[in-house]
MIGU-158135 format. One record per atom (N, C-alpha, C): residue in one letter; atom name; x, y negated, z negated. Coordinates in steps of 0.1 Angstrom, whole numbers, plus 5000, padded with zeros to 4 digits. Example, Ala and Ser with C-alpha at 12.3 -4.5 7.8 and 13.67 -1.06 7.14 Angstrom:
2
pt residu: A atome: N px: 5132 py: 5057 pz: 4922
pt residu: A atome: CA px: 5123 py: 5045 pz: 4922
pt residu: A atome: C px: 5132 py: 5033 pz: 4922
pt residu: S atome: N px: 5128 py: 5022 pz: 4929
pt residu: S atome: CA px: 5137 py: 5011 pz: 4929
pt residu: S atome: C px: 5129 py: 5000 pz: 4921
***
This chain:
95
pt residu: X atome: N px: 4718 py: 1546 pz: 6875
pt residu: X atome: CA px: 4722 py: 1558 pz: 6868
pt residu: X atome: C px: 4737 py: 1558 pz: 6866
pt residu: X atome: N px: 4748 py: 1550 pz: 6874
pt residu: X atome: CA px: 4758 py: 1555 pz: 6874
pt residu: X atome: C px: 4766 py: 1545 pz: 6861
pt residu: X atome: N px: 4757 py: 1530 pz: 6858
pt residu: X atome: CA px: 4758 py: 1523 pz: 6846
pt residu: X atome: C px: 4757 py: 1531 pz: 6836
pt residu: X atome: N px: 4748 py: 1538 pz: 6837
pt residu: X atome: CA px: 4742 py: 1546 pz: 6822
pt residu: X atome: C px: 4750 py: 1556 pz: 6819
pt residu: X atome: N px: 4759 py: 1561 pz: 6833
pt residu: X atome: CA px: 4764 py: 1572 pz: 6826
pt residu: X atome: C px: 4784 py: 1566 pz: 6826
pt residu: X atome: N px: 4786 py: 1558 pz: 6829
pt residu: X atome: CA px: 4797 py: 1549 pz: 6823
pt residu: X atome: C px: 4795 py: 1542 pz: 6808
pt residu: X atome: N px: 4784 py: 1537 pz: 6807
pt residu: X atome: CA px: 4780 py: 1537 pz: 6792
pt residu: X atome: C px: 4783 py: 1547 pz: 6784
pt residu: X atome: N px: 4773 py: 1559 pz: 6789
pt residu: X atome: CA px: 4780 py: 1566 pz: 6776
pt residu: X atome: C px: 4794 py: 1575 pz: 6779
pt residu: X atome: N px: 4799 py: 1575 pz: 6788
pt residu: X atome: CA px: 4813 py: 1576 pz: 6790
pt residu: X atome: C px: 4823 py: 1569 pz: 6780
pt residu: X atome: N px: 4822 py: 1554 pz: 6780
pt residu: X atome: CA px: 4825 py: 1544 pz: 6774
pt residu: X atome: C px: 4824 py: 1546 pz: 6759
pt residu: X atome: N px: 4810 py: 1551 pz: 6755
pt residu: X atome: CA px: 4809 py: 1556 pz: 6741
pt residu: X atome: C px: 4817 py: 1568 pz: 6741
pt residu: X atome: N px: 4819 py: 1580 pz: 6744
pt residu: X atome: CA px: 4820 py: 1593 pz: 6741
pt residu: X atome: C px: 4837 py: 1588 pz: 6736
pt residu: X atome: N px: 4846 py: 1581 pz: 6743
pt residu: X atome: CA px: 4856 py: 1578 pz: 6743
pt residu: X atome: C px: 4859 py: 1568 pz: 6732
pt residu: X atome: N px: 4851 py: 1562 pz: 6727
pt residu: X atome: CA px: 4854 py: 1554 pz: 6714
pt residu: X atome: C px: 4848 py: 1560 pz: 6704
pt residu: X atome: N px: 4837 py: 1571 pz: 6704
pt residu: X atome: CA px: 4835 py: 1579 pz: 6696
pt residu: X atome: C px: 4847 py: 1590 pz: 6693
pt residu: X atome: N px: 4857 py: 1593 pz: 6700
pt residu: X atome: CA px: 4867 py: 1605 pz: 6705
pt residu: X atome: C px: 4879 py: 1594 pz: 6695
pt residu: X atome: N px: 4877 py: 1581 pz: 6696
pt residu: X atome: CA px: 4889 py: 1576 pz: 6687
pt residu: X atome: C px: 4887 py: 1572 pz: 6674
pt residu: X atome: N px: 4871 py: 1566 pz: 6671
pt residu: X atome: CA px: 4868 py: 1570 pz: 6660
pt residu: X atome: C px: 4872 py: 1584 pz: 6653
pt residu: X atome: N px: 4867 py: 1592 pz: 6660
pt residu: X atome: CA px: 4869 py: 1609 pz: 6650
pt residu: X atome: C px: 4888 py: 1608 pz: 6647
pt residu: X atome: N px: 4890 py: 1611 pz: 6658
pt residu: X atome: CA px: 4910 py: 1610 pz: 6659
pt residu: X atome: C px: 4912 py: 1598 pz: 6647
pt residu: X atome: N px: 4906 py: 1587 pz: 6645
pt residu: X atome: CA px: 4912 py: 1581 pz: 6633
pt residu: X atome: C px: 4907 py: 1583 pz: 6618
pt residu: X atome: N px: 4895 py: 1590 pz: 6619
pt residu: X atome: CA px: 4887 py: 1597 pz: 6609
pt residu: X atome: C px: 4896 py: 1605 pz: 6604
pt residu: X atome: N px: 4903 py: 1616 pz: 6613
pt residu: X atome: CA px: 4906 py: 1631 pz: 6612
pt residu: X atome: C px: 4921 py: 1625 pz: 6605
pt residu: X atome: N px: 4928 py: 1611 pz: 6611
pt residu: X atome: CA px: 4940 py: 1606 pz: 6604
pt residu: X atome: C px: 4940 py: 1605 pz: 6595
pt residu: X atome: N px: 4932 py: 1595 pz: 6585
pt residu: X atome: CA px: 4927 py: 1588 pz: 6574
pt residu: X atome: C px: 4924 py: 1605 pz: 6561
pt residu: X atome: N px: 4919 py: 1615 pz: 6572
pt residu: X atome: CA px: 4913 py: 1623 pz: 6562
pt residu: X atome: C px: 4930 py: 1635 pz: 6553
pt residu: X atome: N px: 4939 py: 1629 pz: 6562
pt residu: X atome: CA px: 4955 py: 1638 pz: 6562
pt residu: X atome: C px: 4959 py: 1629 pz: 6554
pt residu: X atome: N px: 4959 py: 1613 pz: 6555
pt residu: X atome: CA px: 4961 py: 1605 pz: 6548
pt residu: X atome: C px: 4959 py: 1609 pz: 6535
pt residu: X atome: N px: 4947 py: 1606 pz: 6533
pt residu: X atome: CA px: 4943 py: 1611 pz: 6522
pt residu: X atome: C px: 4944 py: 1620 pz: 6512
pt residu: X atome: N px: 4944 py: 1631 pz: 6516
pt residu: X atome: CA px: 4951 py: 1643 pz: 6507
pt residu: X atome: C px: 4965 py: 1642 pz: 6512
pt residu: X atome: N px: 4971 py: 1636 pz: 6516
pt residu: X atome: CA px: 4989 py: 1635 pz: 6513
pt residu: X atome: C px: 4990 py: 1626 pz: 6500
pt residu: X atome: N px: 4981 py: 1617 pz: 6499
pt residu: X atome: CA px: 4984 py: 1608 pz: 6490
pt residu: X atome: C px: 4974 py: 1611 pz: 6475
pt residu: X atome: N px: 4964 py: 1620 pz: 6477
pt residu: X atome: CA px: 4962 py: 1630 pz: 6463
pt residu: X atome: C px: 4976 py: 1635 pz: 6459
pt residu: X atome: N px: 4978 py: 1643 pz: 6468
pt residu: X atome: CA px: 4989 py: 1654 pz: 6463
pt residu: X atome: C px: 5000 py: 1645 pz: 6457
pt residu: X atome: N px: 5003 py: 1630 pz: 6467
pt residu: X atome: CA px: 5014 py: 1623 pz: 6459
pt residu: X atome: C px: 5014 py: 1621 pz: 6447
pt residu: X atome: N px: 4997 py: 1613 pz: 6440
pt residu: X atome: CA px: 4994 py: 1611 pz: 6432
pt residu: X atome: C px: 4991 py: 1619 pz: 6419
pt residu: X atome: N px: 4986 py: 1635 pz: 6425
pt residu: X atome: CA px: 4990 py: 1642 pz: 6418
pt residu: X atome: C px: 5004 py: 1650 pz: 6410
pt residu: X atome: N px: 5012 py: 1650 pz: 6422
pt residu: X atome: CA px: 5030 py: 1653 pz: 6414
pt residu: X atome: C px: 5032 py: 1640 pz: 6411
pt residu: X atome: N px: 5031 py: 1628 pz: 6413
pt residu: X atome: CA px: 5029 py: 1621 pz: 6403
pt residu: X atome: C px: 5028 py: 1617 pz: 6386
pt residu: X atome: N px: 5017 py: 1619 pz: 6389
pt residu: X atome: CA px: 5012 py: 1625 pz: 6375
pt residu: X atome: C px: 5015 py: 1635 pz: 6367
pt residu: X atome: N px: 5024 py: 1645 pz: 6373
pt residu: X atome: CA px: 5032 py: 1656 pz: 6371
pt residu: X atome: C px: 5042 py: 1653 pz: 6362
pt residu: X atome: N px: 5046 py: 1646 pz: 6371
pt residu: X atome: CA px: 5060 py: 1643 pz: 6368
pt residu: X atome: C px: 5058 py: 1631 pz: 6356
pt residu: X atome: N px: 5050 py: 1620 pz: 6355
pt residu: X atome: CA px: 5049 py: 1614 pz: 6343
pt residu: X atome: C px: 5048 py: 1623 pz: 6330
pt residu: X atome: N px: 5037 py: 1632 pz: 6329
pt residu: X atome: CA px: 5037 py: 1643 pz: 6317
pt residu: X atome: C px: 5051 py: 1648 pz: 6319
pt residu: X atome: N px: 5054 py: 1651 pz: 6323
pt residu: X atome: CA px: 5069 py: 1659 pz: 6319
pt residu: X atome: C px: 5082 py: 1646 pz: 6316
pt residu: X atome: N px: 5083 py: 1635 pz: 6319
pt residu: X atome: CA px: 5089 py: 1622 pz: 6317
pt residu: X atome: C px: 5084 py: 1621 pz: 6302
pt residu: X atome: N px: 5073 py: 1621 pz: 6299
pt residu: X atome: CA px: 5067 py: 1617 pz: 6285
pt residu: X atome: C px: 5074 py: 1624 pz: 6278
pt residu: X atome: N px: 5072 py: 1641 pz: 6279
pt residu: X atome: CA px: 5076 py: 1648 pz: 6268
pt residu: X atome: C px: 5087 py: 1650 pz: 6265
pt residu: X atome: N px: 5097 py: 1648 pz: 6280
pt residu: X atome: CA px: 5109 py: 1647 pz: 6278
pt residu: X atome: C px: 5117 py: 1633 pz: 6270
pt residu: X atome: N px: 5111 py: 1629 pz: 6268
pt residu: X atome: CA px: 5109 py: 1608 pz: 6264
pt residu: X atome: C px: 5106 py: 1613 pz: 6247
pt residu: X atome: N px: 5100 py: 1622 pz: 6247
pt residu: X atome: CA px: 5092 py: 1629 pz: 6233
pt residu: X atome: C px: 5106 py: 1633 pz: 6222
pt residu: X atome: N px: 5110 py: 1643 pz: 6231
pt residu: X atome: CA px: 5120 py: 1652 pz: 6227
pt residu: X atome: C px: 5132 py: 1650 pz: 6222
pt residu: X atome: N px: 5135 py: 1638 pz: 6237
pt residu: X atome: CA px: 5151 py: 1628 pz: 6233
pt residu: X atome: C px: 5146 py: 1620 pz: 6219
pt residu: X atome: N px: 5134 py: 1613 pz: 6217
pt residu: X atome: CA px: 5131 py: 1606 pz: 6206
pt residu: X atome: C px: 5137 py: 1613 pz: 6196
pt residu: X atome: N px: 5128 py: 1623 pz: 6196
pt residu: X atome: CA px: 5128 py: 1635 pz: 6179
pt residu: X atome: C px: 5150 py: 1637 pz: 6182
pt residu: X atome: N px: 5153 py: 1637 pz: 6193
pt residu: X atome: CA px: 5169 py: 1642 pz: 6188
pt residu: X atome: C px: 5172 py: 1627 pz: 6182
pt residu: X atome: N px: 5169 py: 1614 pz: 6189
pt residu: X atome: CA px: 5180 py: 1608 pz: 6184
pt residu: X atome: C px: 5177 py: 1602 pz: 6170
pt residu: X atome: N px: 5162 py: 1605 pz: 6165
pt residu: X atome: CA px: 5153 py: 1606 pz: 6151
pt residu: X atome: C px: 5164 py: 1617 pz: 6140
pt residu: X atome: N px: 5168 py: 1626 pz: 6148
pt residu: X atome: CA px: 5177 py: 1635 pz: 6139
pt residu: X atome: C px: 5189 py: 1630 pz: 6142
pt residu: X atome: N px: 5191 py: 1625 pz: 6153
pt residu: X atome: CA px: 5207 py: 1623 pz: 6149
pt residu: X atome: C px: 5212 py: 1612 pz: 6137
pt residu: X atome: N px: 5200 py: 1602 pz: 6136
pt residu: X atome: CA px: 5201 py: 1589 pz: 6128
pt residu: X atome: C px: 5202 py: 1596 pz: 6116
pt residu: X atome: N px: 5193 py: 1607 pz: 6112
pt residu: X atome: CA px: 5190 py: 1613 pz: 6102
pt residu: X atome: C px: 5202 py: 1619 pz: 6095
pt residu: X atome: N px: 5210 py: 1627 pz: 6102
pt residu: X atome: CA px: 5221 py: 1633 pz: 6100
pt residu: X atome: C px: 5232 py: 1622 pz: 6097
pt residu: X atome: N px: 5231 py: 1612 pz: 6106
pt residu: X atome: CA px: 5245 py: 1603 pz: 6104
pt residu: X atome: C px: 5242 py: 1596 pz: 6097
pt residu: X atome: N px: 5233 py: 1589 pz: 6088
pt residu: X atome: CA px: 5233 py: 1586 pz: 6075
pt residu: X atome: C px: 5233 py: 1572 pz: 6075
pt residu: X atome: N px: 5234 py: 1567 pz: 6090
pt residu: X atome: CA px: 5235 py: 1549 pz: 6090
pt residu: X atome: C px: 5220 py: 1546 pz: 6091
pt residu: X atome: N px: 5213 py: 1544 pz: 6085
pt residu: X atome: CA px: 5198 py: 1541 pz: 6086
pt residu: X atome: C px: 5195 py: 1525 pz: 6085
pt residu: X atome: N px: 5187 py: 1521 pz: 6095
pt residu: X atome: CA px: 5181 py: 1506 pz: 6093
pt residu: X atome: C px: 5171 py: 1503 pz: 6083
pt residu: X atome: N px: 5168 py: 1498 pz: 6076
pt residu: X atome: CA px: 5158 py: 1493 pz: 6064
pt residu: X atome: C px: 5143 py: 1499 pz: 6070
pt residu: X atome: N px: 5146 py: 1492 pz: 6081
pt residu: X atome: CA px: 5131 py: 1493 pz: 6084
pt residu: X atome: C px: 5125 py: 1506 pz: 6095
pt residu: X atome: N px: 5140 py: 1514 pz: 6100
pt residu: X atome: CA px: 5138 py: 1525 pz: 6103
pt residu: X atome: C px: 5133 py: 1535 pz: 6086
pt residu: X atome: N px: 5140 py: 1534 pz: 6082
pt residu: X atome: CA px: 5137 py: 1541 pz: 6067
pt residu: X atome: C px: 5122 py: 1543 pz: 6065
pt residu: X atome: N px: 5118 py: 1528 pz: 6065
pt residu: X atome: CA px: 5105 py: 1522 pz: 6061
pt residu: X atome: C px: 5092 py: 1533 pz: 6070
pt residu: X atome: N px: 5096 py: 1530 pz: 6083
pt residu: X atome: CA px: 5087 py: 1536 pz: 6098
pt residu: X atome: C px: 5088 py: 1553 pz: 6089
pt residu: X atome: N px: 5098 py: 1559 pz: 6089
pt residu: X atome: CA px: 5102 py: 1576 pz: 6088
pt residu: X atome: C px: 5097 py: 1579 pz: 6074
pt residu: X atome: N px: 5098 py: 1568 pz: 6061
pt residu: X atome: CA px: 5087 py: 1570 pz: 6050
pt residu: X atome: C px: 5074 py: 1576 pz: 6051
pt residu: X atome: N px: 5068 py: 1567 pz: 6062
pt residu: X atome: CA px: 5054 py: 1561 pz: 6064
pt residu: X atome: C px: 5050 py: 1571 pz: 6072
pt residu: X atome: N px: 5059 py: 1576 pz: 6086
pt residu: X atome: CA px: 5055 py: 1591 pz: 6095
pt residu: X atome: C px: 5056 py: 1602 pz: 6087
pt residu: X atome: N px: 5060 py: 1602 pz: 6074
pt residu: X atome: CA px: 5068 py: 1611 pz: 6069
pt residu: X atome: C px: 5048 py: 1617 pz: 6056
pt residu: X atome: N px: 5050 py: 1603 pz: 6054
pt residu: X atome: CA px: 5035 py: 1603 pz: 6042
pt residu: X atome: C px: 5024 py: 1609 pz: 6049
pt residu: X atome: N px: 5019 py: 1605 pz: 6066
pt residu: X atome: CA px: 5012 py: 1605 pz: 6073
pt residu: X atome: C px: 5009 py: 1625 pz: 6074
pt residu: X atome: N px: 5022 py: 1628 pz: 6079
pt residu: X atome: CA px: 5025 py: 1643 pz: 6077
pt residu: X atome: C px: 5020 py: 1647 pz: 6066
pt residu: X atome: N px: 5022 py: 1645 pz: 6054
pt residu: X atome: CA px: 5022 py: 1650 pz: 6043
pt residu: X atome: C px: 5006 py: 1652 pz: 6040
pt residu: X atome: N px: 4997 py: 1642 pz: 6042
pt residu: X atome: CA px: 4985 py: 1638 pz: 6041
pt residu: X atome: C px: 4977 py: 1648 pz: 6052
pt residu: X atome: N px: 4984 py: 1646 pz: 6061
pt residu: X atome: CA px: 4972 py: 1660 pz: 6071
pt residu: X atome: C px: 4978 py: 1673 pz: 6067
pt residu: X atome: N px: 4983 py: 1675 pz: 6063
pt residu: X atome: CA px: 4992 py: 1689 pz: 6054
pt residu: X atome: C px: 4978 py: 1690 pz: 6043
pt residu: X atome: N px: 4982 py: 1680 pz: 6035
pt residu: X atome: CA px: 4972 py: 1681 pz: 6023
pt residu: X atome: C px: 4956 py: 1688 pz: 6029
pt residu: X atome: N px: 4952 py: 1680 pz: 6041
pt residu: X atome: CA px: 4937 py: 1680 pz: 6046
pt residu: X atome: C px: 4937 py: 1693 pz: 6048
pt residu: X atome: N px: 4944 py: 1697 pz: 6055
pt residu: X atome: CA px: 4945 py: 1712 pz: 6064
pt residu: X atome: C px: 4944 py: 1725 pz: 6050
pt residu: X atome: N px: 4952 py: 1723 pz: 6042
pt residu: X atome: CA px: 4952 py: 1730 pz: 6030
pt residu: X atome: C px: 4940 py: 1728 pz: 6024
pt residu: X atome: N px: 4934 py: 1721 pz: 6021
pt residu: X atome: CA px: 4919 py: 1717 pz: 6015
pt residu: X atome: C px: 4911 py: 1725 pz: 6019
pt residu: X atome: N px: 4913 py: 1721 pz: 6033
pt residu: X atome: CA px: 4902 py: 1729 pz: 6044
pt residu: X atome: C px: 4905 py: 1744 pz: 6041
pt residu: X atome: N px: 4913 py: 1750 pz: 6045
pt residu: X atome: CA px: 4919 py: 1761 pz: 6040
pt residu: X atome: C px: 4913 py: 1767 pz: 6034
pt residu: X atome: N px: 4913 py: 1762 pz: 6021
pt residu: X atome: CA px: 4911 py: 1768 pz: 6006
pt residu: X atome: C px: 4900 py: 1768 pz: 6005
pt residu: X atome: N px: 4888 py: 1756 pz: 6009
pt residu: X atome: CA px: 4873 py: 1757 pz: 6009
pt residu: X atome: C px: 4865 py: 1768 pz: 6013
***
């Protein structure tokens, strides 16, 4: 009897370290959501900040008048693209 109950002695105590490393893993875990979530936070707001500088330094080219050929070309072409869902949207509109 006294085998059997050192046995499960023996278990109760590797069972007691299992859970204790279960209960680690489970803190782990949602620390590293939450990381991955402000994370991802923080990328959307990087983008649109990424967004925003674009459109200024889109206007500052704009204004200062030194244009590359093929910047020209790109701002044509975003420019047509605009104009064309404008058109759709008024279609739609009016139907």
């Amino acid at each position: 009897m006294s085998l059997l109950n050192q046995h499960i002695a023996e278990l109760q105590e590797k069972l007691q370290t299992l859970l204790k490393a279960h209960r680690q893993l489970v803190l782990e875990n949602q620390r590293l959501e939450k990381e991955l979530t402000d994370l991802r936070q923080l990328q959307v707001s990087n983008t649109h900040a990424l967004s925003a500088l674009e459109q200024k330094l889109s206007a500052a080219r704009i204004t200062s008048g030194t244009w590359d050929p093929q910047e020209k070309i790109k701002l044509q072409k975003q420019i047509d693209s605009y104009l064309k869902e404008i058109d759709k949207c008024l279609a739609l509109l009016h139907a």
